[in-house]
Backbone bond lengths (Angstrom), bond angles and torsions (degrees), N, CA, C in turn:
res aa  C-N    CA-C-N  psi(-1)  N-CA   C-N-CA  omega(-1)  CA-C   N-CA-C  phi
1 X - - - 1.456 - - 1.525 109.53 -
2 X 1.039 125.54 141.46 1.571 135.65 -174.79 1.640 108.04 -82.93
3 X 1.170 116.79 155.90 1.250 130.96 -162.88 1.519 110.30 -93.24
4 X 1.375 139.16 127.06 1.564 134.02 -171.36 1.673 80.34 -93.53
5 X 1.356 106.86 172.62 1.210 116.93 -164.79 1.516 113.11 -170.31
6 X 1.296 112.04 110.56 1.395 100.62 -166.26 1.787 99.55 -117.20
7 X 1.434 107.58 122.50 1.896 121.70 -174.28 1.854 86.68 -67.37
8 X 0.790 99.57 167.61 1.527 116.70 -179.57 1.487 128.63 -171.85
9 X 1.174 139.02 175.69 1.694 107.02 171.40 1.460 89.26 -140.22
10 X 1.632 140.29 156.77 1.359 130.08 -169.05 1.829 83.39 -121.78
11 X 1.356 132.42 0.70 1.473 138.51 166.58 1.834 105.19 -115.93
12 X 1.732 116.97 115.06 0.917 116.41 131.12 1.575 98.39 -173.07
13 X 1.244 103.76 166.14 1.510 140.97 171.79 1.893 116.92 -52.62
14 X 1.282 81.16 -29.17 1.497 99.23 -172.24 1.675 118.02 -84.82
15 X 1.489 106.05 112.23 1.660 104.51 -170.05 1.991 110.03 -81.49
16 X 1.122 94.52 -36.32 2.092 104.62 165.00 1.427 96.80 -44.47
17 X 1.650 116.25 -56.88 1.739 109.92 -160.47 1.813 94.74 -58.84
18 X 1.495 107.79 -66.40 1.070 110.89 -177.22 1.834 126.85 -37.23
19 X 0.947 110.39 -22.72 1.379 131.17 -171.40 1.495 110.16 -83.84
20 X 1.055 87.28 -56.01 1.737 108.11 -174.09 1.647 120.02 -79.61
21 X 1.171 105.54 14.24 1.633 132.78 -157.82 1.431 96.77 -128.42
22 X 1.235 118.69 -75.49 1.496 142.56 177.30 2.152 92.88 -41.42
23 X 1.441 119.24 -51.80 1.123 125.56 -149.91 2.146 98.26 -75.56
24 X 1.455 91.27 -47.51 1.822 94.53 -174.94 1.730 87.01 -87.68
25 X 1.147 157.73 1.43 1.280 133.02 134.24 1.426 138.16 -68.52
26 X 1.486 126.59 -8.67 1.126 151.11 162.69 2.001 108.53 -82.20
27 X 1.152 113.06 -73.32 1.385 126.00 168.67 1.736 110.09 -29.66
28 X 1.560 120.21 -55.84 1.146 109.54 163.19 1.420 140.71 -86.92
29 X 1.449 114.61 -18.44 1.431 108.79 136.84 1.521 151.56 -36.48
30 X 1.325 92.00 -57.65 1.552 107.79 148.35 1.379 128.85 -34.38
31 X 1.429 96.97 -47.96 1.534 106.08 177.39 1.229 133.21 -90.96
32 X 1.216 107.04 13.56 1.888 138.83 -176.56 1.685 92.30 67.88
33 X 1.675 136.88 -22.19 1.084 104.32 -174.40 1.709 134.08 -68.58
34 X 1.438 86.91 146.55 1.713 93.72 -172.47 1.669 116.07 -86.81
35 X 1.619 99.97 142.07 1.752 94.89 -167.56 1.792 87.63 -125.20
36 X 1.424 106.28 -161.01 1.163 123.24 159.41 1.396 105.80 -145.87
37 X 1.215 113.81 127.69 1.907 139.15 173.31 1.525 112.27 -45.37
38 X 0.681 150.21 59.62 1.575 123.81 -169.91 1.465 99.46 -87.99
39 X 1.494 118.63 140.64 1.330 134.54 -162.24 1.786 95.44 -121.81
40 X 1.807 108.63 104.19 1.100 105.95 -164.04 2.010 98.88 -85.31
41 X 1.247 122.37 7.48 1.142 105.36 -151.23 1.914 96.00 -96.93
42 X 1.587 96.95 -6.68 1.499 96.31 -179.89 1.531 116.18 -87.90
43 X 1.624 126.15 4.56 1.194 121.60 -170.42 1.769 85.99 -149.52
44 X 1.025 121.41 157.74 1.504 138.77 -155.74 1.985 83.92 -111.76
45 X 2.111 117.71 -37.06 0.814 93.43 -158.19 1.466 107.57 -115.37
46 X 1.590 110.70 33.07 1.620 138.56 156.64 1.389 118.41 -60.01
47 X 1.645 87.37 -47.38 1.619 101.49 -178.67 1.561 98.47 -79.76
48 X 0.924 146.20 -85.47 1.647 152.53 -178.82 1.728 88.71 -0.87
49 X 1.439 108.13 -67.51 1.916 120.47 -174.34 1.531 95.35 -48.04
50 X 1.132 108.49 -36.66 1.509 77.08 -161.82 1.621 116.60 -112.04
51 X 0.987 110.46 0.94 1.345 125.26 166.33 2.016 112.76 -80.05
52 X 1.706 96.73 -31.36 1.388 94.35 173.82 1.691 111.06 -76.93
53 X 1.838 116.04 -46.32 1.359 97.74 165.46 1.394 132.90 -47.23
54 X 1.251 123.44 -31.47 1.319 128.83 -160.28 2.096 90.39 -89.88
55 X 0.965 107.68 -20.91 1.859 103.05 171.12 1.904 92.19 81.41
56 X 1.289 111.74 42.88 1.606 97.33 -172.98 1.269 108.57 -156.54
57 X 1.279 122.12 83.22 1.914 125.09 -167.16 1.578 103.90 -46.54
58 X 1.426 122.81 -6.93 1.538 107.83 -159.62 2.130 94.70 -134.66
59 X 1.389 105.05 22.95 1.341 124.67 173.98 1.711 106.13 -50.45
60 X 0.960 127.39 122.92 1.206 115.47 163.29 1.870 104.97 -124.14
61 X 1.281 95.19 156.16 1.669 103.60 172.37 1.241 126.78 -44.05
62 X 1.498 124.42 142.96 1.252 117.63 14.65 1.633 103.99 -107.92
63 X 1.018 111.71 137.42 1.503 118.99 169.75 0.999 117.62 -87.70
64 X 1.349 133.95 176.02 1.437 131.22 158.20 1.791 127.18 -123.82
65 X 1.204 144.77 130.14 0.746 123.02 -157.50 1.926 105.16 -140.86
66 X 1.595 128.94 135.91 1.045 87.78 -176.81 1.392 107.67 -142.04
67 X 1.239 120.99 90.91 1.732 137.42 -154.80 1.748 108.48 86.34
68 X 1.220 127.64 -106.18 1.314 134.80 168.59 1.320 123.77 -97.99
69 X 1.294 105.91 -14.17 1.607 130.81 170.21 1.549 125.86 -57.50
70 X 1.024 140.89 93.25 1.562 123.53 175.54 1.252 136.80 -93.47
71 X 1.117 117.91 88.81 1.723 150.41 -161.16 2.021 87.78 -39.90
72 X 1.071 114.58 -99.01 1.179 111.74 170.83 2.044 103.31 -162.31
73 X 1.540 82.38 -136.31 1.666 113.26 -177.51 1.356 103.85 -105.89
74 X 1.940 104.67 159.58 1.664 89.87 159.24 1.614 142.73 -63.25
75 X 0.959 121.65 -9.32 1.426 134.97 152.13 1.481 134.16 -26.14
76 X 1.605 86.46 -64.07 1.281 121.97 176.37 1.618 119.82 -49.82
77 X 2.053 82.56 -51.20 1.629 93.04 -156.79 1.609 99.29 -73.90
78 X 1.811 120.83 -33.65 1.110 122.83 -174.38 1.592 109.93 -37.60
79 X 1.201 104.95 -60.33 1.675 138.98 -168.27 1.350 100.27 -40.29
80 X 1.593 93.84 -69.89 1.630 93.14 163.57 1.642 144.31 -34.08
81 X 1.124 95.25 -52.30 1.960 128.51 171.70 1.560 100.64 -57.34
82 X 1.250 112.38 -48.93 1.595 101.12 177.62 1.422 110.68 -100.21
83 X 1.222 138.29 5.63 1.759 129.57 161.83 1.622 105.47 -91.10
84 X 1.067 107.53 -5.75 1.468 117.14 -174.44 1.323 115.29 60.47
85 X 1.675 114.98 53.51 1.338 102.50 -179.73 1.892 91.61 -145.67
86 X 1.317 109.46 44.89 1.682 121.82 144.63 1.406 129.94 -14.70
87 X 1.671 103.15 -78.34 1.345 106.28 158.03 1.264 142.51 -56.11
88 X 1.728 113.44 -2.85 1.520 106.33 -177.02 1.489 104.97 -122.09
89 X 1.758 100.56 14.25 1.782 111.17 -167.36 1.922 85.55 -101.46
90 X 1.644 103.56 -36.72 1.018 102.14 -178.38 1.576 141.05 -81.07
91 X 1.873 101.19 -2.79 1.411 124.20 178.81 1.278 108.88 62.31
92 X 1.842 104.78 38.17 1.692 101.91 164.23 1.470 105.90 -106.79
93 X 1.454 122.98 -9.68 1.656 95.93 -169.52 1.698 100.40 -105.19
């Protein structure tokens, strides 16, 4: 099974990023599903990864990602969370 993966940054200025980070890490907890954090702010080439999955040089966190698959943005995932279709935003069902 492929790994979900959520980019994140544990450095910025930005209280939305922070917010919006804090919000799809809670949401999938909740939901027992298991991710992995990746903290793009400690590698210059975290961000490169994840700006190339996401197809968007100017991508910022949190993305979602899930094996080679790229689920989306927080936007996305919200959207998802309230149509109730999580699991198929997230390429688990």
């Amino acid at each position: 099974m492929s790994t979900l993966k959520v980019y994140s940054t544990s450095v910025t200025g930005s209280r939305e990023i922070k917010s919006q980070q804090s919000e799809v890490t809670r949401i999938l907890d909740g939901k027992n599903i298991k991710y992995e954090l990746v903290d793009i702010s400690q590698d210059n080439a975290l961000r490169e990864e994840m700006r190339a999955k996401a197809g968007n040089p100017k991508a910022i966190p949190p993305q979602i990602v899930n094996g080679d698959h790229y689920c989306g943005d927080y936007e996305l995932f919200v959207e998802a969370v309230e149509q109730n279709t999580l699991q198929e935003f997230l390429k688990l069902a």
